[in-house]
C-alpha positions, 0 to 999 in steps of 0.5 A, a space after each residue: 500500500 502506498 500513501 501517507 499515514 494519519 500522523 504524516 497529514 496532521 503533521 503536514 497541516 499543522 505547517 501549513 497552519 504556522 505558515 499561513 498564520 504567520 503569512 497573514 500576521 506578517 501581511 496585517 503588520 505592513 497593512 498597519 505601517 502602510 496606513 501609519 505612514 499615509 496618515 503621517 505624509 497627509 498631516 505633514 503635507 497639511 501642516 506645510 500647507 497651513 504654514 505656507 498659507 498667506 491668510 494664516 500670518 495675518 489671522 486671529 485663530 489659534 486652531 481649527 481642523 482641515 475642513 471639509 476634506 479633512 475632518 478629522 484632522 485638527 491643528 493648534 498654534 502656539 506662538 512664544 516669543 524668541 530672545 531676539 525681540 523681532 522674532 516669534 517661534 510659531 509651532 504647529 502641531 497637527 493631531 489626528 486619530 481623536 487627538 492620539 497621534 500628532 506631529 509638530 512643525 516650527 518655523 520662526 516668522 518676523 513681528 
């Protein structure tokens, strides 16, 4: 008789059973990095647009979200006054996912 034992199959798929998990464990993971490093370049391409934005110098707001293409996103700015008296450093800080995760952006503008 030719053929595999009951021991030789169960053996064979308990392999393909670590494989696959590990395969499908492996595939999530990079899914998750994926999505990390998107949700980063749309916050910092946000943060560089706001911060290049002309009406933003010469505005009063101090936070606000991106609006109606990004809801989700927020952003705060925070101005602190340097040791040289004609310069302020203006941090934006942009968060997201319900305020979990956030970068910050400086840049120093003139009086």
């Amino acid at each position: 008789m030719k053929g595999f034992t009951l021991l030789e199959v169960m053996i064979a798929l308990a392999i393909m059973a670590g494989s696959v998990f590990t395969i499908m464990a492996s595939f999530n993971h990079h899914i998750d990095i994926v999505t990390r490093d998107r949700e980063e370049t749309v916050a910092v391409l946000l943060a560089r647009a706001k911060l290049e934005d002309p009406d933003m110098k010469s505005s009063s707001d101090t936070n606000g979200t991106f609006a109606p293409e990004w809801p989700d996103i927020t952003w705060e700015i925070t101005k602190t006054p340097t040791e040289l008296s004609s310069l302020d450093r203006m941090v934006l800080t942009v968060s997201w996912d319900n305020a979990r995760r956030s970068l910050s952006l400086v840049q120093y503008v003139t009086k």
